[in-house]
C-alpha positions in Angstrom: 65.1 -72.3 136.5 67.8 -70.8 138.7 70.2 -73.8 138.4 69.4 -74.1 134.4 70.8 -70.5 134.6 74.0 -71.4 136.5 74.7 -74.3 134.8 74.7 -72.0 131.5 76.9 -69.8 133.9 79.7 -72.4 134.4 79.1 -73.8 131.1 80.8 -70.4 129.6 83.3 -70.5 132.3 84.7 -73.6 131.7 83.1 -76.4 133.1 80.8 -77.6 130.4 80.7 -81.5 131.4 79.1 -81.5 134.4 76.6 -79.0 133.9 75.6 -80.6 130.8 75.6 -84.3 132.4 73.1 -82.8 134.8 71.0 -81.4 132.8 70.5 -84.6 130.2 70.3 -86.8 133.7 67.7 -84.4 135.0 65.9 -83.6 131.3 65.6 -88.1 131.1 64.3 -88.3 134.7 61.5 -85.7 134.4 60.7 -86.9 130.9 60.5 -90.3 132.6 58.1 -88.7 135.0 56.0 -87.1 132.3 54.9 -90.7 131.2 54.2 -91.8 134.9 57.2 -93.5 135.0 58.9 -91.5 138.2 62.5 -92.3 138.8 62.8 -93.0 142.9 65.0 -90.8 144.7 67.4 -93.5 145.5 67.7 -94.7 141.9 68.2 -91.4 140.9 71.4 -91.2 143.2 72.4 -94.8 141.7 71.6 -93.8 138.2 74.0 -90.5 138.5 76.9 -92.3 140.3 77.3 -94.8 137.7 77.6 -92.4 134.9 80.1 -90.8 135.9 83.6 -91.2 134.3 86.3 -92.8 135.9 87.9 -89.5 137.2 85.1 -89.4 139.7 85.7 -92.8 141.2 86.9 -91.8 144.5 83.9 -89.4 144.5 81.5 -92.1 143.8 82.7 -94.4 146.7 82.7 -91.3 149.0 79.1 -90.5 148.4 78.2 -94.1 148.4 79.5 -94.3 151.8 77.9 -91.0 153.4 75.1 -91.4 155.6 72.6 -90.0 155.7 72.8 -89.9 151.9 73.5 -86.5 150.0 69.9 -85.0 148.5 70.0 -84.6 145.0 70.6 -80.5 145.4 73.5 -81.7 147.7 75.0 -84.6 145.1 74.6 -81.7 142.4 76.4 -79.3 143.9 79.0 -81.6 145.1 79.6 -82.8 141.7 80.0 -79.3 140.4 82.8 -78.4 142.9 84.5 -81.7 142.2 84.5 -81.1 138.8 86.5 -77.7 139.4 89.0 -79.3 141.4 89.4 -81.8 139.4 90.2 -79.0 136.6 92.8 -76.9 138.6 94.6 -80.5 139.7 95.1 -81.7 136.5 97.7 -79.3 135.1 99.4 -79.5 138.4 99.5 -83.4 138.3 100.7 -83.5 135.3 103.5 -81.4 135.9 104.6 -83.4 138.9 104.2 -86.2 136.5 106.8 -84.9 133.6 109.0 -83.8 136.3 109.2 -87.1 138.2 109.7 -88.8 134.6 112.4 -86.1 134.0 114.1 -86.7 137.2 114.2 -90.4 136.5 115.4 -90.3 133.1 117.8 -88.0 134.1 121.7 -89.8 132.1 123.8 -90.2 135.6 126.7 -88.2 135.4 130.3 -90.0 136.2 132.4 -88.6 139.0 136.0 -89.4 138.3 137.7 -91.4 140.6 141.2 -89.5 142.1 
């Protein structure tokens, strides 16, 4: 209930993909589980990974690597925080971006020759 409430929480501040990923991932596992069907803890870690888009690749083959792996709590909350720095690099990359483009497309100006 307390994370439902948080997630709501970042949801209004800004970061309403995660949040909501986590809760449809965690709303299909439990009603997976309703109709004795349990999702395993380690296929729940799979499952999550792969869905994720491909701005969370290098956070996919970090967590895929960790040992021990992350709990579910810990993957969560990881995710979250990812997601927020993903969100404050993004304008900053894409300024470094135009001005490298900028820079390079720069017209050359002529010295003249005395």
């Amino acid at each position: 209930r307390v994370s439902e409430e948080h997630d709501s929480e970042r949801e209004k501040k800004g970061n309403p993909f995660m949040a909501a990923y986590l809760r449809t991932f965690k709303n299909s596992c439990d009603s997976l589980a309703s109709i004795n069907a349990p999702v395993s803890q380690s296929d729940m870690f799979t499952f999550l990974l792969a869905g994720l888009p491909s701005e969370y690749e290098s956070f996919v083959t970090t967590a895929k690597l960790q040992r021990p792996k992350p709990t579910m709590a810990e993957l969560r909350s990881s995710l979250l925080l990812h997601e927020s720095w993903l969100q404050q690099m993004h304008p900053i990359t894409m300024l470094m971006i135009l001005y490298t483009n900028r820079v390079r497309t720069r017209p050359r100006t002529r010295t003249s020759s005395l």
